[in-house]
MIDONU-90531 format. One line per 10 residues: number of its first residue (from 1); their letters; for each residue x, z negated, y of N, C-alpha, C, O, CB. Coordinates in steps of 0.02 Angstrom, whole numbers, plus 50000, padded with zeros to 5 digits. Each point is the difference from the previous one (the first is absolute). Glycine has a CB too. Layout:
BEGIN
NUM = a = X/Z/Y/X/Z/Y/X/Z/Y/X/Z/Y/X/Z/Y | ...
***
This chain:
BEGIN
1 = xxxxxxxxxx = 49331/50779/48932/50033/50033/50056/50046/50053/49972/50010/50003/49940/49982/49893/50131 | 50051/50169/49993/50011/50044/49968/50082/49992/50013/50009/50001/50061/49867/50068/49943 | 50177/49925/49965/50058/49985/50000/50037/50047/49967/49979/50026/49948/49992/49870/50065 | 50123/50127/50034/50030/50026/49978/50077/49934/50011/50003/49951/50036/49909/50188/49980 | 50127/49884/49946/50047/49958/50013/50074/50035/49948/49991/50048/49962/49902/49835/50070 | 50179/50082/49978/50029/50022/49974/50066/49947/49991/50024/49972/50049/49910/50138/49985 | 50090/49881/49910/50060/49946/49974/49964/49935/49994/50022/49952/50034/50083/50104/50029 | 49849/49937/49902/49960/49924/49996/50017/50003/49923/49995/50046/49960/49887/49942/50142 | 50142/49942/49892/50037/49975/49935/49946/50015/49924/49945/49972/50005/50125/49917/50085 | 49935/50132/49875/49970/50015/49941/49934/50070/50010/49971/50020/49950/50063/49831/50015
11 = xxxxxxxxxx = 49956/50169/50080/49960/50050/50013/50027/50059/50020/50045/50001/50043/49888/49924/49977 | 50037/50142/49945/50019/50066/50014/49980/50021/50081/49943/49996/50024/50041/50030/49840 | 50063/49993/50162/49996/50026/50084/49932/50042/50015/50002/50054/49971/50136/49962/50035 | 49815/49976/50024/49949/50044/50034/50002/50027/50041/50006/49963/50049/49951/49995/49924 | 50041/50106/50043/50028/50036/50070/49925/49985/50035/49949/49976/49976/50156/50141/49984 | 49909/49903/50093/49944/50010/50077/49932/50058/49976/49939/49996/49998/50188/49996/50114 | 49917/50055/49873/49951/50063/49953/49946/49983/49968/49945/50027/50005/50142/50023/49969 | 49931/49894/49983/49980/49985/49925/49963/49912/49997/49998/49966/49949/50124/50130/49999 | 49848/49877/50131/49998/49925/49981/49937/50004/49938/49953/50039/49987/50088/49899/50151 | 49991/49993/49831/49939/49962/49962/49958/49956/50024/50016/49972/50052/50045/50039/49878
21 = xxxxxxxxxx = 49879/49973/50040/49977/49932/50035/50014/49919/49972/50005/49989/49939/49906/50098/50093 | 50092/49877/50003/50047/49935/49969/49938/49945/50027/49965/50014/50049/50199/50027/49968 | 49829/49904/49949/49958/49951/50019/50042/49948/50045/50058/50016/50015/49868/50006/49876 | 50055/49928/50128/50034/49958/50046/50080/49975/49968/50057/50010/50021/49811/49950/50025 | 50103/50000/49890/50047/49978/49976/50063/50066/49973/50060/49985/49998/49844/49903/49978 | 50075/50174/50008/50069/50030/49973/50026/50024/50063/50061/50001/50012/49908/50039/49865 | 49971/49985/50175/50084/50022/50070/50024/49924/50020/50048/50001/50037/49897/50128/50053 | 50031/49807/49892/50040/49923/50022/50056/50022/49944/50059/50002/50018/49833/49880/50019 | 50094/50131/49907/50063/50022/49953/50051/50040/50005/50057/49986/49979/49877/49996/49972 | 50043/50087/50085/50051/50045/50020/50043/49995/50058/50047/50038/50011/49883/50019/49936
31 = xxxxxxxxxx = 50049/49888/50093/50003/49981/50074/50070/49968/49975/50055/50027/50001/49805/49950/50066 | 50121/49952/49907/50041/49974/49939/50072/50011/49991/50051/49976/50025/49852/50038/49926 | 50083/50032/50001/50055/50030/49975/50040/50065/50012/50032/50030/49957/49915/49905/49982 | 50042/50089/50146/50029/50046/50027/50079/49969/50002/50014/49940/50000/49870/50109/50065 | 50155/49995/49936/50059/50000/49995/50036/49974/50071/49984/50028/50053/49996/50064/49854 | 50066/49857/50092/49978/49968/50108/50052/50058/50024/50004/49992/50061/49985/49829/49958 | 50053/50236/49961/50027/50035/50032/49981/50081/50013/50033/50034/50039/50037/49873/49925 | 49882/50114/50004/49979/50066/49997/49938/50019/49954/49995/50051/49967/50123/49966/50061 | 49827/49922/49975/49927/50001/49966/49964/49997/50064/50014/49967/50051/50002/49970/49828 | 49937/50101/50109/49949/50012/50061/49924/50009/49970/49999/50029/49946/50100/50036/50129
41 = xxxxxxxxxx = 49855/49921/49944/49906/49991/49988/49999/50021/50056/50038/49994/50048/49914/49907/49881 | 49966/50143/50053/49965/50030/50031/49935/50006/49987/49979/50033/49952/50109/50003/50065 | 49858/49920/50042/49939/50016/49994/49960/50037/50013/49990/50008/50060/50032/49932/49936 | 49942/50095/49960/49961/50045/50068/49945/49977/50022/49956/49989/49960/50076/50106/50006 | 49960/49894/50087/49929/49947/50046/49933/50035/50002/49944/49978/49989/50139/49974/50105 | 49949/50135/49929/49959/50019/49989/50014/50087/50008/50056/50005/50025/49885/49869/50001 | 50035/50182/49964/50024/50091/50014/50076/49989/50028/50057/50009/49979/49809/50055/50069 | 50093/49906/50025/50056/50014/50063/50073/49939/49987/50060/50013/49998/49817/50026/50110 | 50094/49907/49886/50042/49954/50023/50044/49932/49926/49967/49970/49958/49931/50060/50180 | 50167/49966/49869/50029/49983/49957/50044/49923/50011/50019/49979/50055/49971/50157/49920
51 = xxxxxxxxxx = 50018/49833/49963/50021/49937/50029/50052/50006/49944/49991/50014/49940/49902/49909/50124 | 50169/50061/49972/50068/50021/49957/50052/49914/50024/50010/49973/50054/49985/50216/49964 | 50025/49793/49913/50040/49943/49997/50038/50006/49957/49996/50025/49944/49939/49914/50093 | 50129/50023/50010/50081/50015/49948/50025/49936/50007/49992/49983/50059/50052/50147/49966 | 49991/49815/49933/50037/49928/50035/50055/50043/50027/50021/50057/49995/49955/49824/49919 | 50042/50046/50126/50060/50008/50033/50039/49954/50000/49976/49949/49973/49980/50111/50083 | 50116/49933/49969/50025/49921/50000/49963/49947/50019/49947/50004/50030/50142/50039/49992 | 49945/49894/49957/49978/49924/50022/49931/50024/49996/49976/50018/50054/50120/49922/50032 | 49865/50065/49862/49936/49987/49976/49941/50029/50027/49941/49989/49985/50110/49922/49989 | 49976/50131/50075/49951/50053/50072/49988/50056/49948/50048/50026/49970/50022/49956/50175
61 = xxxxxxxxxx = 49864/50039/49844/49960/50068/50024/49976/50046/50030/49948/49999/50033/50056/49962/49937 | 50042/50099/50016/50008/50082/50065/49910/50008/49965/49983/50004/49941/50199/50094/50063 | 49775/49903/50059/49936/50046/49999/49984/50055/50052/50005/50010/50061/49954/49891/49891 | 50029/50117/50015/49988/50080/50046/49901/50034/49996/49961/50014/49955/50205/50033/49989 | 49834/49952/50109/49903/50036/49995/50013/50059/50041/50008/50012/50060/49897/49874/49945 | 50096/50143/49941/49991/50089/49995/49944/50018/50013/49953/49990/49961/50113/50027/49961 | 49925/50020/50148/49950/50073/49992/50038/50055/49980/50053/50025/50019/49872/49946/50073 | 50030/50042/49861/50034/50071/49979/49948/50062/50040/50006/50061/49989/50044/49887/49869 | 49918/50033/50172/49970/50067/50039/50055/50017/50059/50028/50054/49991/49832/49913/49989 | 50159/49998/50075/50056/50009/50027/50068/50049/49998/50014/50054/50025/49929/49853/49968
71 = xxxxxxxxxx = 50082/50056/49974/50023/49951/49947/50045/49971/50039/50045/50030/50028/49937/50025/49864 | 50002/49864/50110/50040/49938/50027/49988/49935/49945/49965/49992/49950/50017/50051/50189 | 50068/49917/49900/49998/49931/49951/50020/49947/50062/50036/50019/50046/50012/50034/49814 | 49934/49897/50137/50008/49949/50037/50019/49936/49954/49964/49985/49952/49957/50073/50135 | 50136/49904/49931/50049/49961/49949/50032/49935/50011/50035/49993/50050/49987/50110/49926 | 49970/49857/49989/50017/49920/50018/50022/49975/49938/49974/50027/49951/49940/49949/50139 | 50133/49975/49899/50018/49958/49954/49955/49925/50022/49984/49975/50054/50145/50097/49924 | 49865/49912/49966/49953/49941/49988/50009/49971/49946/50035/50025/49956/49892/50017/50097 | 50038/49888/49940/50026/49947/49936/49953/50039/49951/49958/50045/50009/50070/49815/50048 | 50002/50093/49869/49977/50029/49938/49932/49974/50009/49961/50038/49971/50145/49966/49951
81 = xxxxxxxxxx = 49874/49961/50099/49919/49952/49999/49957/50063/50032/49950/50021/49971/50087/49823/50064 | 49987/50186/50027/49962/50042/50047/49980/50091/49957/49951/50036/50005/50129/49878/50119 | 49974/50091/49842/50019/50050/49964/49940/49993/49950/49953/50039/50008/50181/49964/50017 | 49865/49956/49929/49940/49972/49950/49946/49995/50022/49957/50018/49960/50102/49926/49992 | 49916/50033/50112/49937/50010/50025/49980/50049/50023/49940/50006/50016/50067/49914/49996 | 50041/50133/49997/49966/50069/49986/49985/50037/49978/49964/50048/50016/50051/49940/50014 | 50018/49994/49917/49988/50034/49933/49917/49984/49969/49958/50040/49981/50188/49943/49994 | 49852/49930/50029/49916/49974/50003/49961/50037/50024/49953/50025/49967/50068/49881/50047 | 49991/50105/50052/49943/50022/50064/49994/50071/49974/49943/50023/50005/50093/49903/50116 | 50013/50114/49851/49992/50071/49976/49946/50015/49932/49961/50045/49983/50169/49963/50064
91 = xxxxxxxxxx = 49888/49943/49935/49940/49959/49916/49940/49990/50017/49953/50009/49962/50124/49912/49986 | 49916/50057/50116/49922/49993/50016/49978/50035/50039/49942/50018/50006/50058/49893/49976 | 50041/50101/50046/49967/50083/50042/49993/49978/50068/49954/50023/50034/49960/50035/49869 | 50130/49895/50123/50003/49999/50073/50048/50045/50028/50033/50043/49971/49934/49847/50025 | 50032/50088/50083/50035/50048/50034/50053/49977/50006/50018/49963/50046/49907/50082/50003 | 50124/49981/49885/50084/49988/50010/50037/50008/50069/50037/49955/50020/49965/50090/49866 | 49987/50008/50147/50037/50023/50072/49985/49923/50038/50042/49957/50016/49927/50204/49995 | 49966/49838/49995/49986/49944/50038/50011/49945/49999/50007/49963/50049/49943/50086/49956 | 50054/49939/49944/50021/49926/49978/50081/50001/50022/50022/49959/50040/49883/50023/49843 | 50129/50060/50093/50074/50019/49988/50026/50009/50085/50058/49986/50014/49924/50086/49846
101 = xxxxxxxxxx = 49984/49946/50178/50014/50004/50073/49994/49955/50034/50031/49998/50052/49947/50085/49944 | 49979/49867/49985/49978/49931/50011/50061/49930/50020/50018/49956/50040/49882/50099/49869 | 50110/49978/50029/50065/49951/50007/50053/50008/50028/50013/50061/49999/49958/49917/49924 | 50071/49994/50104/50060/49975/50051/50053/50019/49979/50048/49960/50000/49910/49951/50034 | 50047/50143/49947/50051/50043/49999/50037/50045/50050/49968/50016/50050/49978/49968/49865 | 50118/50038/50079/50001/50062/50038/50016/50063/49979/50051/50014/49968/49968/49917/50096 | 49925/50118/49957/49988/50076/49957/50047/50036/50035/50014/49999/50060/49858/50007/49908 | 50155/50033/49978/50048/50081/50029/49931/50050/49981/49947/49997/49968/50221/49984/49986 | 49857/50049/50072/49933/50069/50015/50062/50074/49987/50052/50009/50032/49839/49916/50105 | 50087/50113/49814/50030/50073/50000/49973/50045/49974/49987/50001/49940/50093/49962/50061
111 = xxx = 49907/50078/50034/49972/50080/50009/50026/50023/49962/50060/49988/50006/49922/50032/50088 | 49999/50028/49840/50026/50042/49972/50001/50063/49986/50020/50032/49951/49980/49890/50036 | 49975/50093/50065/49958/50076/50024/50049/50044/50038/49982/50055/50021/49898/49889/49999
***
């Protein structure tokens, strides 16, 4: 998969510009060892559309699914378990949005146009 990310413990920062591709287990690594106050991952799913995760307090994960054709993002905090299984589903090539909307959350929606 194709990953950017930035402040993950022992790894040099990857901008958005510049992702690499990472196998399951090293974005589970970079995921990892993001920094819980200002480390952020970023998948790209696919051209258009992006799957961006940052922790947050009490053990919650900020995700965000970016269209960048728009350009909007739609945004929910969720447990670390839910956070990890999307990262999976991005590994195998399912439909992250879908899965990720699925669940019983509640989404903020913002236009950035």
């Amino acid at each position: 998969m194709t990953i950017f990310f930035g402040k993950s413990k022992g790894s040099a920062d990857v901008p958005s510009d510049t992702p690499v591709e990472a196998s399951l287990d090293g974005a589970l690594g970079v995921f990892g060892g993001l920094d819980p106050r200002s480390g952020f991952m970023g998948i790209a799913i696919d051209e258009r559309f992006i799957l961006q995760l940052a922790h947050r307090k009490h053990g919650k994960v900020r995700i965000e699914l970016l269209d960048t054709s728009i350009p909007a993002f739609d945004a929910c905090d969720v447990e670390l378990e839910f956070a990890e299984s999307l990262i999976r589903a991005a590994a195998e090539g399912h439909d992250v949005f879908q899965i990720a909307r699925a669940g019983h959350y509640e989404w903020e929606h913002l236009d950035m146009a």
